[in-house]
N, C-alpha and C positions, 0 to 999 in steps of 0.2 A: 585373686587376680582374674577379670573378665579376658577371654579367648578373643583373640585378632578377630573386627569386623571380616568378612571375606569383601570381595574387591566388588565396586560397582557393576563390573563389565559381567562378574561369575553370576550376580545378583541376576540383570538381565540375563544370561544365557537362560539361568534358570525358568525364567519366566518363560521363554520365549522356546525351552523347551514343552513344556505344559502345555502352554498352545497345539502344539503339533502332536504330543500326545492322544488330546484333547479329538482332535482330528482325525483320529485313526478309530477310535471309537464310535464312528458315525457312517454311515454310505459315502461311498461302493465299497470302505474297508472293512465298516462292522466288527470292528476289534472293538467288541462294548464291555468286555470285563475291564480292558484300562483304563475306562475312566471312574473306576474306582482307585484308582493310584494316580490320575494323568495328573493332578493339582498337588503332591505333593511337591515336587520343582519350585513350584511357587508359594506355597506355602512355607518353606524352609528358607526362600528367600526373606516375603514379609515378615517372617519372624526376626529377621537379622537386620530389616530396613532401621535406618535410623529416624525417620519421620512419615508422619501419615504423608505427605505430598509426596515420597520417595515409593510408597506403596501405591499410592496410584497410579502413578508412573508405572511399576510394575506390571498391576491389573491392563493395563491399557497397553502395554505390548504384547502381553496374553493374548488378552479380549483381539489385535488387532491381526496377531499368527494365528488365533484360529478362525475369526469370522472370516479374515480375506481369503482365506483357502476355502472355508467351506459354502461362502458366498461366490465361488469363483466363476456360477454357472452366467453370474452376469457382465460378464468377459463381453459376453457377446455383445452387450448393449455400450462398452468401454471400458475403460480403465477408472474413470472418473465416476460412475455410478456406483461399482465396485468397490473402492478406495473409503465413500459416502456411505454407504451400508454399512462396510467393515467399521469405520469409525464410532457411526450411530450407535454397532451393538457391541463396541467396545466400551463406549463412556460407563456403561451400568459395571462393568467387569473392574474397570477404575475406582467406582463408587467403593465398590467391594474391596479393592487394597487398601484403601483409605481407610474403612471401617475394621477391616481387618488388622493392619497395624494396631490398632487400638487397642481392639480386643486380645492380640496377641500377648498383651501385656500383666492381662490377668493369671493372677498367679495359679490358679486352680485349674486344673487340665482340663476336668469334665467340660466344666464353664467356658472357660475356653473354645475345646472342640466345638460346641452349643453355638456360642457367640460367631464364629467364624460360618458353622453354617448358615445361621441366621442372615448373617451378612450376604452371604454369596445369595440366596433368597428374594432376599432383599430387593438386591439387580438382577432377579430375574423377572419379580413383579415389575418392576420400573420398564422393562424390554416391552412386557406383552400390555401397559397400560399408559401408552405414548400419542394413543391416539390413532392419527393417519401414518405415523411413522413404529406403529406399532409391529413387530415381529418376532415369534417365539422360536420361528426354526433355529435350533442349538441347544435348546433348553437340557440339560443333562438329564431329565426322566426320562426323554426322548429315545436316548442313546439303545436305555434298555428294552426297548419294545420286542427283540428276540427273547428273552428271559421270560417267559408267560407267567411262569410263579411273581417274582419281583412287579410285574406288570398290576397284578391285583391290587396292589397298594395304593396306584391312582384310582380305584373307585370310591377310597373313601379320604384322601388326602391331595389326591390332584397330580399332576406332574410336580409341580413344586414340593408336591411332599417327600418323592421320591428323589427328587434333586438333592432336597435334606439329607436325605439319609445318607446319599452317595457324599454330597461334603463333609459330613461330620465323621467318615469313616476317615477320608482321605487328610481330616485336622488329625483324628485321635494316631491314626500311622504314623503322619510327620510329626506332628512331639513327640509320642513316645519312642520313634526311633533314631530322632535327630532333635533333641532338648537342648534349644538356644540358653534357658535358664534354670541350673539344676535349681533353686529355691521354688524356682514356678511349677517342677514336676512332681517333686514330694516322694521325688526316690523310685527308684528303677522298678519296685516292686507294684509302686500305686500306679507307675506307666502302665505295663502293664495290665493292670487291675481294669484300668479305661479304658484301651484298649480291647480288653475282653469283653466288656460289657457294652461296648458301639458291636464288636463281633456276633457278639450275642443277638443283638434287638435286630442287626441285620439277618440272620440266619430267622429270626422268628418270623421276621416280615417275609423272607422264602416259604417257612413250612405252611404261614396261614394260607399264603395264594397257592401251594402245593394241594392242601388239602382242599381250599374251594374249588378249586381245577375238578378235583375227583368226585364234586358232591352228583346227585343226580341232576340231570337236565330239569327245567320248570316243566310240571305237566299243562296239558293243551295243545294247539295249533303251531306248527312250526313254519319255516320258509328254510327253504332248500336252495343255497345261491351258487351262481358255478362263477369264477371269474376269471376275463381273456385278457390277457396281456402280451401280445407277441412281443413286445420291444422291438419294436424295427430302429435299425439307426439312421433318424431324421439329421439333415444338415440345418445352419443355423446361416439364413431364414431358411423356411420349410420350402424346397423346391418341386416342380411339379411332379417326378417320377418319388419326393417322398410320400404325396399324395396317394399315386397310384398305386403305391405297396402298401399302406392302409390302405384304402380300397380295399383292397384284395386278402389283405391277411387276417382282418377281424371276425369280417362274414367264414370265411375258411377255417377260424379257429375256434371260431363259436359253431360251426358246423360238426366238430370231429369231436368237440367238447361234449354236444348231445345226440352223437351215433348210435351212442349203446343205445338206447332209449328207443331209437327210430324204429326197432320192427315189435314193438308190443304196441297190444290192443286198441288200448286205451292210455297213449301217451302221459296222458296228464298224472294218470294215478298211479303209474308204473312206479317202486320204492326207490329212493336216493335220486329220482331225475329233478333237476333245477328247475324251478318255478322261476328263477329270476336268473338272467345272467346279466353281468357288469364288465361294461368295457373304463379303461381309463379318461382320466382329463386329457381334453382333445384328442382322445383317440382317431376320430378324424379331422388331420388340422386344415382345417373348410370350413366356411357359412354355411350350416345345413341347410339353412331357409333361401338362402340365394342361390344353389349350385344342387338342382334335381336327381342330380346319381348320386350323391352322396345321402338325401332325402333315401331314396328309393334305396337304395345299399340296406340301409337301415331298416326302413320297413320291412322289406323283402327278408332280412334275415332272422327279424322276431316273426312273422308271417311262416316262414319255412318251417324255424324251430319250435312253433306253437309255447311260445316263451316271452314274459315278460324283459325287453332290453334297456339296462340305463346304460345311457354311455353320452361320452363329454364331446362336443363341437361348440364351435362360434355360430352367434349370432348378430345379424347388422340389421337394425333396423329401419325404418321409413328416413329416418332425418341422418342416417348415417354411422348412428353409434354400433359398438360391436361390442359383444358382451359374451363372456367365456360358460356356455351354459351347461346342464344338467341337464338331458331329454331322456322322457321315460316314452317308452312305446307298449303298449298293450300284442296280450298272442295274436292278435290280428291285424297288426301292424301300425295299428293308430297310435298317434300322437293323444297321451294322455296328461301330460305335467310336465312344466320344463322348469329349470332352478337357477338362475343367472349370480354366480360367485360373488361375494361382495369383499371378501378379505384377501385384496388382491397384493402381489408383489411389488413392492418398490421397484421402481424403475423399470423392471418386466412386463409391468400389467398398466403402473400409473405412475407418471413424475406428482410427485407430492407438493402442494402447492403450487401448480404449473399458472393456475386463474390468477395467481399474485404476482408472478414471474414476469 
């Protein structure tokens, strides 16, 4: 005798707890060990869905509790651009209940677990290969960028590889501790067995970026970087005393940044002082080229610190466009290279399709 479906509504909750899970695992919460378990909610669901259409349905209340919270910084631009993002980077999370029902139906757990990561993969290449509506922030390799061990694993597999790994932990947990179909598990002992061996492959992919972590540095030439982030709290839009507190807190923190340094000889060759310091994207949010104290701010403060400065402002050019740049300045204050962003934010940076519109 097969076990009462659970009810539709339980179905969604589940989902739509994972989402929020999902959420917590990421900035300003940084709970990134949960999302090695945030998908089992949902996972235990699709397992119990009656049709691939009832599983994307699932993926897509997911995909739409986690993108609209964590896409939520585009509040500022409405409800309606917001709402459109979330959707965008829900559909690929649909894709994946869809495919995922499917595969949950293979009787063999490894395959299974395999199959389900692969899926979720899946939709996550479709996210980042959209085009102009292309966007990766959420990617779950993402998640784990405090974990420096784990992190190793994107040099030779990518974020997506790491994303794998994290889904198929998060398949082989939910069957083997919540088995929709005892004939599909092969018995509590070979749960288990799977179980240990996703446990296993993750634990090795820790020790090898543990141990690369430890090897020696590459001999040769190094660079020494210092980087300044005061986080001032900008209002939305940027008004003019957020202005003047950049202004004033970058040069000021890149000043105390390289004090030590200030009373030896021969600055340059003094041990541990920064050859480069790095301020944020838009750290001054100005036209540097159209608004001369902000120009001068700059200069003056690689000029002081006998230091190469990159740091982020706008730029507007002859015909009017403005362009989110990258300026490097030389220890003597010149302008040597600037970088103008191209993989810009939906609706923050570009309405997509606007020339069609």
């Amino acid at each position: 005798m097969s076990a009462q479906r659970p009810s539709v509504w339980l179905l969604a909750l589940a989902a739509l707890v994972s989402g929020g899970v999902l959420l917590l695992g990421f900035p300003p919460f940084g709970l990134y060990p949960l999302v090695w378990v945030a998908l089992t909610p949902l996972l235990w669901a699709l397992s119990r869905a009656r049709r691939s259409g009832q599983g994307a349905l699932l993926g897509l209340l997911t995909g739409m509790a986690f993108f609209g919270s964590l896409h939520r910084y585009l509040l500022m631009y409405g409800i309606l651009p917001t709402l459109l993002v979330a959707l965008l980077e829900a559909l690929p999370v649909a894709l994946f209940g869809w495919l995922a029902v499917r595969v949950a139906a293979h009787r063999h757990l490894l395959l299974r677990s395999l199959g389900v990561a692969g899926a979720w993969v899946i939709g996550e290449w479709v996210r980042q290969n959209l085009g102009d509506l292309s966007l990766t922030f959420g990617q779950l390799g993402y998640s784990q960028q405090p974990a420096l061990s784990l992190l190793q694993s994107a040099s030779v597999a990518g974020a997506l590889g790491l994303s794998f790994l994290i889904v198929l932990f998060n398949a082989a947990l939910t069957f083997t501790v919540a088995p929709e179909r005892a004939e599909g598990c092969g018995g509590g002992c070979a749960r288990v067995l799977v179980l240990g061996l996703v446990a296993a492959c993750v634990g090795l992919v820790y020790l090898g970026g543990y141990l690369r972590l430890r090897l020696p540095p590459p001999s040769g030439p190094g660079l020494v970087a210092g980087v300044v982030q005061p986080n001032p709290d900008l209002e939305t839009p940027v008004t003019p005393e957020d202005q003047e507190e950049c202004l004033r807190a970058y040069p000021r923190y890149t000043e105390a940044l390289m004090s030590p340094w200030k009373e030896a000889a021969r600055q340059e060759e003094a041990p541990g002082r920064p050859q480069l310091v790095v301020w944020p994207e838009t750290a001054f949010p100005a036209t540097l080229n159209a608004e001369p104290r902000f120009w001068q701010a700059a200069e003056q403060t690689a000029r002081a610190s006998a230091v190469w400065l990159l740091m982020g402002a706008l730029e507007v050019t002859e015909t009017g466009q403005v362009y989110n740049n990258a300026w490097l300045f030389d220890p003597q204050g010149q302008l040597r290279g600037k970088y103008s962003k191209n993989d810009l934010v939906m609706f923050g940076e570009y309405v997509p399709f606007r020339e069609r519109l």
